[in-house]
N, C-alpha and C positions, 0 to 999 in steps of 0.2 A: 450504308453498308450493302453490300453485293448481296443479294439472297442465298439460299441455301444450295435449293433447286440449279440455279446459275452455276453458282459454285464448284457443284456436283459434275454438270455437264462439262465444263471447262477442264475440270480433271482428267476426264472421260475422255477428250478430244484429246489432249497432250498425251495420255497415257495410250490411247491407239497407236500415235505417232511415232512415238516414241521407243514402243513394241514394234512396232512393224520396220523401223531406221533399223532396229537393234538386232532382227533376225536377217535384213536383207543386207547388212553388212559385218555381220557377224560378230558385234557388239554387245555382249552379256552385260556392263555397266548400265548400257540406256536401255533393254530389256529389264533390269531390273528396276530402275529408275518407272519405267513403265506402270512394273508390276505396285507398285509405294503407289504412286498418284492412283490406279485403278481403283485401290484398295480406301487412297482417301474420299474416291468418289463416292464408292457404297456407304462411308462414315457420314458425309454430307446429306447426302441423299437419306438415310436413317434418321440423321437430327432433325433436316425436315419433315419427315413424318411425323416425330415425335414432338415436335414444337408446334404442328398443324392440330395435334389434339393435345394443347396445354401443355406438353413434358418437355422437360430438360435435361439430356440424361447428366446422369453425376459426374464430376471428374476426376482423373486420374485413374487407377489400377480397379477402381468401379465400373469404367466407361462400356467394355465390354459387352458386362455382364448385365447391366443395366439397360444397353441396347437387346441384348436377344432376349431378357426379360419381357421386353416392349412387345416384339414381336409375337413372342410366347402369348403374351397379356391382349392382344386385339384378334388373337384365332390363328394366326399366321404361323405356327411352329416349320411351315417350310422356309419361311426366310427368315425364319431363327437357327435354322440349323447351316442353312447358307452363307447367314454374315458369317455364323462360327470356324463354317467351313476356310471359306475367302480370308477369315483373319490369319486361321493357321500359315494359309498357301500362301497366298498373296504378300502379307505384310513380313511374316513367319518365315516363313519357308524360302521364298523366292528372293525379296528384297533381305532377308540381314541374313541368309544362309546360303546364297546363291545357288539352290535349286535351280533347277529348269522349271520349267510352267508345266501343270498337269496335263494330262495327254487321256486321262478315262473317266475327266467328272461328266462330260459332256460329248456328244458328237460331233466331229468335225477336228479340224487345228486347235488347239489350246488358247491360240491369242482369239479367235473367233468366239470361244466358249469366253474363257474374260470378261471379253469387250462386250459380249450378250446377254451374261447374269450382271453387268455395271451397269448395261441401259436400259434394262429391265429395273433397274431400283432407280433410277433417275428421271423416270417418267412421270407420267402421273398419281402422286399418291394415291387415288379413290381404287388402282388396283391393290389396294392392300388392305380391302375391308375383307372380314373374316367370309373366307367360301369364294373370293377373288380369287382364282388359280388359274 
């Protein structure tokens, strides 16, 4: 089986792609298509943290809340409040409500801001020991 990390990254790459096809030809399906995979990167990238120190989170209508518990639970309440955020927009908002992509979480373009808080969680875990900011 493909690891988590890999996983993560692979999302990440399609989902840049994907974003960037989708604005430079004016395609809202593969923007949001985009936005689904970005948002499965940060879910991958999360379970690998969490399987790096023993957890699994729970499944179904738990999965959530039992990720930004995790986060909450190792010092991290900013990327607890981040997956929160990214679930709303990303998965929420963007992908099954066809939103545009936020334009004031971050500085810069929105697919930039994205594709920055996806690669930031898809790196290396050891930044997410508590006081890693």
């Amino acid at each position: 089986m493909q690891p988590l990390l890999d996983v993560a990254r692979t999302f990440l790459l399609t989902a840049r792609e994907e974003i960037e096809q989708g604005f430079q030809v004016n395609d809202y399906v593969k923007v949001r298509d985009g936005a689904e995979k970005a948002w499965n990167a940060i879910v991958q990238a999360t379970d690998h943290a969490m399987r790096v120190r023993g957890r699994t989170p729970l499944p179904g209508r738990e999965s959530h809340r039992d990720r930004r518990e995790f986060f909450e639970g190792i010092g991290r309440s900013d990327l607890a409040r981040d997956f929160t955020y990214f679930a709303e927009r990303l998965h929420g908002d963007v992908f099954y409500a066809g939103e545009r992509l936020p334009l004031t979480r971050c500085a810069g373009t929105s697919r930039r801001c994205v594709t920055a808080s996806v690669r930031s969680r898809t790196g290396d875990t050891a930044d997410m020991a508590p006081g890693a900011h």
